[in-house]
C-alpha positions, 0 to 999 in steps of 0.5 A: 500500500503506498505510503504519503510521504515527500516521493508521492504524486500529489496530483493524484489527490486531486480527485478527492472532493470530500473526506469522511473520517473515522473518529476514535482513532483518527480524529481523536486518541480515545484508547484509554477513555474508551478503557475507562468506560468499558471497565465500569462495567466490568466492574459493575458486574465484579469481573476483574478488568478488561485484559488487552486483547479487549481494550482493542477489541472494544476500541473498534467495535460499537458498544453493543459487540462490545458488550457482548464481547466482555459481559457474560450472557445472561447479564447481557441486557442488564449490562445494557441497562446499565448503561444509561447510569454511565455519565460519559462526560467523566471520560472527556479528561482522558480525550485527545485530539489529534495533533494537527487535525484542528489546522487540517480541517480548518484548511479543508473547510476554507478550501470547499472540501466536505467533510464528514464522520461515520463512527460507531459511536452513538450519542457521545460523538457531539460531546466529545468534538464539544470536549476536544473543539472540533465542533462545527466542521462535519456534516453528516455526522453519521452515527449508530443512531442514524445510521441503519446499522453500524459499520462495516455496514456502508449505510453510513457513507452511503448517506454522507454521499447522498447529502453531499451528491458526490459518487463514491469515487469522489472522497476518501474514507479515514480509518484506522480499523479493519472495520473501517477497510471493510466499510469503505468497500462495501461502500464502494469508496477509497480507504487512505489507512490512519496511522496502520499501515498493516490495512488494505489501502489505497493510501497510507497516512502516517499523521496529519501534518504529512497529509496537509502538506501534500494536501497544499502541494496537490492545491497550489492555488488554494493558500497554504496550509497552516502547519501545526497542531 
């Protein structure tokens, strides 16, 4: 899978008029608030913590596989139940934002591109772009709540499509999952692989700030894009 780095042909981004991102994972680094959440139920249910395996597993997966990944069976619902006792708001202090993916957006938005998110996150994701200011630059934003299914399922995209009137081959997908490879596919869209260069991709991008300036460079006529954090 190509990697962007300085001997890419930046003219083949050209073609990309809209960019749909994963969340957890790309926009932001939400491993260990994702830990923290998931762990009270562990302990809820007197299990010890998750081992590392499932901290993984958890990090991808929307919470209903979740769930049924580290809950036991017949505590399924209970556990599904309980989740409306959590607060996710005391999880918002172990979120980061990605380093240079505010200047990123704020670049791409000045220069017309859509932007968009598909995450399998339900009622939390507003919060958390509120949290680590990030509001205010995606639409859709396309969730387990209005999406028909979660990923891999490619409602999602399938949507964000529909409302920007782009066809497949006009974006890219950012993910840093096998969910979100399988995603793009099914959708039928390019997947450019965050930080995993282990994914199937059309495109690898080791951070941000590489992706701007090859950005900048592919857009010469747009203003140059502000490096940094």
């Amino acid at each position: 899978m190509p990697l962007l780095d300085d001997s890419y042909d930046v003219s083949r981004l050209r073609g990309v008029k809209g960019f749909i991102f994963d969340c957890d994972g790309v926009l932001i680094d939400s491993i260990k608030a994702n830990t923290v959440y998931y762990n009270k139920y562990r302990t809820r249910f007197g299990l010890p913590p998750m081992n590392a395996e499932d901290e993984r597993y958890t990090h991808i997966q929307n919470v209903y596989e979740s769930l049924r990944r580290i809950i036991p069976p017949e505590l399924y619902e209970e556990a599904l139940a309980f989740r409306s006792q959590i607060d996710y708001r005391d999880m918002l202090p172990f979120l980061t934002r990605e380093p240079g993916i505010r200047r990123l957006l704020t670049w791409l938005k000045a220069g017309g591109f859509r932007l968009g998110v598909d995450t399998n996150r339900m009622d939390t994701v507003h919060l958390v772009f509120k949290a680590v200011d990030l509001e205010g630059y995606f639409h859709p934003v396309m969730t387990t709540a209005n999406a028909a299914a979660p990923k891999p399922d490619p409602d999602g995209v399938r949507q964000i499509l529909a409302d920007w009137g782009l066809a497949p081959g006009e974006v890219a997908f950012l993910g840093d999952s096998s969910v979100d490879e399988q995603t793009a596919k099914n959708a039928g869209v390019p997947f450019w692989a965050f930080k995993n260069p282990d994914l199937e991709a059309e495109l690898t991008i080791p951070d941000f700030l590489t992706l701007a300036g090859a950005l900048s460079r592919a857009w010469p006529e747009k203003p140059a894009v502000a490096l940094g954090a």
